[in-house]
N, C-alpha and C positions, 0 to 999 in steps of 0.2 A: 529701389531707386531707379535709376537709370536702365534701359535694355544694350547699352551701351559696353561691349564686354572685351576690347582692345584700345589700348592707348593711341588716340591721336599721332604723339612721337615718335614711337619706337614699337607700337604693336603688342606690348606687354597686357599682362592683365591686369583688370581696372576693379578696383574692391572698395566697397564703403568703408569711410573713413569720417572722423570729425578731425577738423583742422582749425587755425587761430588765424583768422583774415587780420590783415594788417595794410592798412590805407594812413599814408602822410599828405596832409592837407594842410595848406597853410602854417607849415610851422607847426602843429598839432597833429599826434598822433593815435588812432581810430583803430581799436580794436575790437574785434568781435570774436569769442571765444564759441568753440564745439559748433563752431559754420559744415554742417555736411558736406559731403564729397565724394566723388569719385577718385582714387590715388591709385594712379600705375606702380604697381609689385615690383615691377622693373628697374624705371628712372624716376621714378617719385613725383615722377608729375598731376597735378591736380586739378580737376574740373568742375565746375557746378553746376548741377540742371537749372534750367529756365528758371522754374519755380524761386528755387535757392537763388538763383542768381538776382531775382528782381528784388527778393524779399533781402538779400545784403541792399543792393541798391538804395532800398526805402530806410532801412537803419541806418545806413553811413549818413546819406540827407538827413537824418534828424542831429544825429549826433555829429556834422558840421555846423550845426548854431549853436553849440555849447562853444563857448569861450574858455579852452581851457587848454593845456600842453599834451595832456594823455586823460583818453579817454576810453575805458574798459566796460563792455558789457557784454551776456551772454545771448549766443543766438535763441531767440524763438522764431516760431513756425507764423505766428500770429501776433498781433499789437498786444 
């Protein structure tokens, strides 16, 4: 992943992880399950590379046109 090997916050160490992104929109709840990451050892805090980050970005946008209260799906890399 990442070359990235101290926490932004607290300077801990940063280890890949899969984590459950969770976005409230609208009254309707967005979740994306096994989203990669980066998670400080430390303070648990968590980051995503560019890549990851745009590719949440492009699934939350799809799964804002569904009309519905909860919405669950698992991350891929690709459509």
């Amino acid at each position: 992943m990442n070359k990235q090997t101290s926490c932004f916050r607290c300077k801990g160490n940063m280890i890949n992880n899969m984590i459950t992104h969770v976005v409230d929109h609208d009254g309707s709840t967005l979740i994306v399950k096994n989203a990669p990451c980066l998670e400080c050892e430390k303070c648990g805090a968590t980051y995503f590379e560019g890549p990851v980050a745009k590719r949440l970005e492009k699934i939350i946008d799809k799964l804002k046109s569904i009309n519905a209260e909860l919405v669950v799906v698992k991350y891929t890399a690709t459509d």
